[in-house]
N, C-alpha and C positions, 0 to 999 in steps of 0.2 A: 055763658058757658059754665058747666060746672067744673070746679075747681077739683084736679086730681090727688090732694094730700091734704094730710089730717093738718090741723094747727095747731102748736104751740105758744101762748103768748106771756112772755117773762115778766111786764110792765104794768101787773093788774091790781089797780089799786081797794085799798078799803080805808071806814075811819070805824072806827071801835067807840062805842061809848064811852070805856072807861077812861082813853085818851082826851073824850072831851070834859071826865068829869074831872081829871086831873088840871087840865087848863081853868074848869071852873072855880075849883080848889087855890087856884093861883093869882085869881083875879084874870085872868088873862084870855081872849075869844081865837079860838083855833085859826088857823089862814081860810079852812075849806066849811069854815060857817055858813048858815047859812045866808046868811046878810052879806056874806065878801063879795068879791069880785064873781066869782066859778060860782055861788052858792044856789045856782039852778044844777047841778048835778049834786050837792051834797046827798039826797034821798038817795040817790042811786049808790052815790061812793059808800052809804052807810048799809044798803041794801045787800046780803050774802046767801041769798035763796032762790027761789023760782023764777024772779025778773032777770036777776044774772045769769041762770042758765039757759033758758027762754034766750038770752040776746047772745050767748054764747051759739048754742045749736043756730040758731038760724044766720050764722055768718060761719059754720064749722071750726069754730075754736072749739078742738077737741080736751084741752088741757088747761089749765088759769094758774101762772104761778100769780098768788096775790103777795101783795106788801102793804105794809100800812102807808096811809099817805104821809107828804113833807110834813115838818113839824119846823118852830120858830122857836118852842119850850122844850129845852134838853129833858127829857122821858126818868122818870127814876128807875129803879129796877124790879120795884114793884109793880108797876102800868105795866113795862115790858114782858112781866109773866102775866101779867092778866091777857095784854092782847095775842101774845103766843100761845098760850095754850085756850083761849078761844076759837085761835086760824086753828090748832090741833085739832078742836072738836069737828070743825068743817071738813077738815082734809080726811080725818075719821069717815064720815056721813058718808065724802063722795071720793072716793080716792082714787077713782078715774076720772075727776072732774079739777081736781084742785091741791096743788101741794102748796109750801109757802115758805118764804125768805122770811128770815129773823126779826123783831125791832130788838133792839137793841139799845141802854142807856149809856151811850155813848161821851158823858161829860165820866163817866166812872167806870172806864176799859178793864179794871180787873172784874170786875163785875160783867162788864160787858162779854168779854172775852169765855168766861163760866157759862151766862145765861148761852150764847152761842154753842158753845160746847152740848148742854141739856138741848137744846133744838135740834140738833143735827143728831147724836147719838139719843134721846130718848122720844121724842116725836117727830124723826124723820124728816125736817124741812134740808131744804137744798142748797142753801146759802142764807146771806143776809143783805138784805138791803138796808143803806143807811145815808143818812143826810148830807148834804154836801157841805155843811159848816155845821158846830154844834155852838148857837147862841155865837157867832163868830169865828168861833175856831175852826183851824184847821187840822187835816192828820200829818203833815209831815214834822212835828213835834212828834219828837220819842215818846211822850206819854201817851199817845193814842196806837204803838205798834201792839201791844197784844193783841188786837183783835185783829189783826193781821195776822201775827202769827198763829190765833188758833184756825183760821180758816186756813190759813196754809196746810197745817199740821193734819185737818180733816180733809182737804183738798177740795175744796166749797169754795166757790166764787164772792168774792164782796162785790154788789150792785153800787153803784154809788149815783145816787140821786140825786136832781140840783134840787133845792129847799131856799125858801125867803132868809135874806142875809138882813136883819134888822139894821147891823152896824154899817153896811156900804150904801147900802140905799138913799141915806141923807145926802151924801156926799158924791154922788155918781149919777143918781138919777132925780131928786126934786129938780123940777125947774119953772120956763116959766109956761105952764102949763098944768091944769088938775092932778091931784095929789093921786085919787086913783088913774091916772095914765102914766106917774111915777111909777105906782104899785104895776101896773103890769108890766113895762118897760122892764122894773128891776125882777120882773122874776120871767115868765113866761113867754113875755117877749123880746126878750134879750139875755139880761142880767144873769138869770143862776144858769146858763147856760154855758156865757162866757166863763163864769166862777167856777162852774164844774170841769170844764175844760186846763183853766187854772190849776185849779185845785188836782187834776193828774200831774200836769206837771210839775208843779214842787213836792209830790210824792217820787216821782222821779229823781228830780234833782237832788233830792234829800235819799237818796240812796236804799229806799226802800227793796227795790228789786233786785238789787243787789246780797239784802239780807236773807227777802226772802223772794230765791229765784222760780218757786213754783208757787208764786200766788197769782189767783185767777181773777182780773178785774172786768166787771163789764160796765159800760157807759152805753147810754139810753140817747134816743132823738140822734142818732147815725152819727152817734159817738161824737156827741155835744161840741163841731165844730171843727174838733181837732182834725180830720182828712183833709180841709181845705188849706189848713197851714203847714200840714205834717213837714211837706221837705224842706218848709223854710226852717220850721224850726229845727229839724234835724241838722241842718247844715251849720247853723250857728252853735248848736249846741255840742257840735264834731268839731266843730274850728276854732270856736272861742272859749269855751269852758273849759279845758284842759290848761290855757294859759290866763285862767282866772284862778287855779288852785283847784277843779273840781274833775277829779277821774274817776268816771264811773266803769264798772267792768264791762258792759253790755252798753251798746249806745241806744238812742230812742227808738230807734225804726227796730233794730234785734226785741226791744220790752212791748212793740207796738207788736210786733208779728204773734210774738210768743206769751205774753200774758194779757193780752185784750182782746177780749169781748165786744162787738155793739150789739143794737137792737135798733129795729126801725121807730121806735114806740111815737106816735102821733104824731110823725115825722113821713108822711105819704106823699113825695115829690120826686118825680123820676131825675132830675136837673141834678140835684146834690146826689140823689142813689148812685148816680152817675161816678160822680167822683167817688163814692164810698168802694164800689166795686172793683174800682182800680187801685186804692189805697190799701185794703182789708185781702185776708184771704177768704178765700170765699168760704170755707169753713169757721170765719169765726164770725160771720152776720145770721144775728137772729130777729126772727119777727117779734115786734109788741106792738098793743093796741094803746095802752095809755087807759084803760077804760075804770069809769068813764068818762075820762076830757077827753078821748080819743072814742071812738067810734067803731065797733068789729068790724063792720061793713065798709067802710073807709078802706081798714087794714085789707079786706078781702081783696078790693077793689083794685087796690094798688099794687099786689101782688100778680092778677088777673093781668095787668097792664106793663109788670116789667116781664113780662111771657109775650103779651101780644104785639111789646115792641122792640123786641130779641132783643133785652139786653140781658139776658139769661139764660142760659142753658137748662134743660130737665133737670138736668143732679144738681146745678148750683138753686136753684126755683126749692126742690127737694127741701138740698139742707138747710135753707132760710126758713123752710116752711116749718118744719119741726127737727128734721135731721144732727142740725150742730146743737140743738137743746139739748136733743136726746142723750147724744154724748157729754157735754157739759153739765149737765145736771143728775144724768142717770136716771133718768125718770123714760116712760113710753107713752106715744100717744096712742091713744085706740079711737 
């Protein structure tokens, strides 16, 4: 059957040369080489022209917010205007085709926070998308809030992506079993998933939302986990954090309603969609393909199927489909 409504998809990756020449520069081989684990989709992930739109049309993704893929080398700030104002040249070419989230050199947030600023106010991107650790770090350390606060201040969403954790990996995932089944456990098939998940919460706990109460976070793969534990964790963090010394102004489920985001991003499973729909409001689930480690046609496919097994309504179908983009980004699909 054909599908009634245009696509939007927020989770669409690319790898920029200049980021690989930066890694080459450092000694060091990017995660999405082509020799890694994934490095059967590198051509594609570095490909930004006719194969992309070509897979785009024939799955109706009307729209591609790209991002740059995960990175393991915190970015300086000069890679990060190179690959910005590259996606600018793109989002130029086709600007019914393609807007784009920030990279950002996130180990140096006043920096960070500026280059952000020039994205949004002078090549029109939507937000930013950024790693879910930088070389290990986290952001709920105050030295990483400016870039929170400037996306606040323009009211642009931070994406926060899971990315390879060099530092957990030894200690979480070697065992006894091949180094590469470590490598994908720690990242894709497990690991930056849970970390990303993590990683909202002690932005949480660290009172971020509280500083700033209109920032807009989205979390990818139906919100990396967190619906499956929401009430437990809510509950503990309602009952027992207030007599550990920590009172927040808003509790988790008022931060979970009102400033997040998902996306389906290569996460096509009606079982967990399940619980997402009941946890999320349904204005704030949006489609992504992952592309491409995720697949448009997958994405189509899966959307086609939460319709044909009513777990959906037209309007909530709708605003999955491009509707809550539209308003969270300000962008249109055609």
């Amino acid at each position: 059957m054909a599908f009634p409504y245009p696509l939007i998809a927020l989770e669409e990756h690319w790898l920029a040369q200049s980021v690989r020449n930066f890694y080459v520069a450092n000694n060091a081989k990017h995660p999405n080489d082509e020799n890694g684990l994934v490095g059967m989709v590198t051509p594609a992930l570095m490909e930004i022209g006719k194969t992309r739109l070509n897979a785009m049309d024939e799955s109706g993704v009307s729209l591609q917010i790209v991002s740059h893929a995960p990175n393991t080398l915190a970015l300086d700030l000069t890679t990060c205007v190179k690959v910005n104002n590259e996606l600018s040249d793109l989002m130029e070419s086709r600007p019914d085709r393609f807007r784009g989230f920030a990279t950002l050199p996130m180990a140096n947030p006043e920096a960070a926070s500026r280059e952000l600023r020039r994205c949004v106010e002078d090549l029109g991107f939507v937000g930013t998308l950024i790693d879910s650790n930088v070389e290990g770090r986290f952001y709920d350390n105050l030295f990483f809030w400016p870039v929170f606060e400037a996306a606040a201040e323009h009211n642009v969403p931070v994406y926060i992506h899971p990315s390879p954790n060099l530092q957990t990996k030894p200690l979480l995932y070697n065992g006894n079993y091949p180094d590469t089944v470590a490598e994908s456990l720690s990242e894709y098939g497990w690991g930056w998933h849970n970390e990303t998940a993590v990683h909202f919460l002690r932005l949480f706990a660290a009172g971020l939302f509280d500083r700033y109460p209109t920032l807009k976070i989205v979390l990818g793969h139906l919100g990396e986990m967190l619906p499956f534990q929401l009430d437990r964790i809510e509950s503990i963090t309602m009952r027992q954090w207030p007599h550990l010394g920590l009172k927040l102004k808003r509790n988790l489920r008022q931060v979970w309603d009102e400033n997040v985001w998902i996306t389906t991003s290569g996460m096509f499973f009606l079982a967990p969609m399940a619980t997402v729909l009941k946890q999320c409001k349904p204005d704030r689930i949006m489609f992504s393909v992952d592309y491409p480690f995720g697949k448009n046609e997958a994405g189509l496919a899966f959307l086609k199927a939460l319709k044909a097994e009513g777990m959906v309504s037209d309007d909530v179908l709708e605003g999955i489909a491009y509707r809550n983009a539209e308003r969270l980004l300000k962008v249109t699909a055609k």
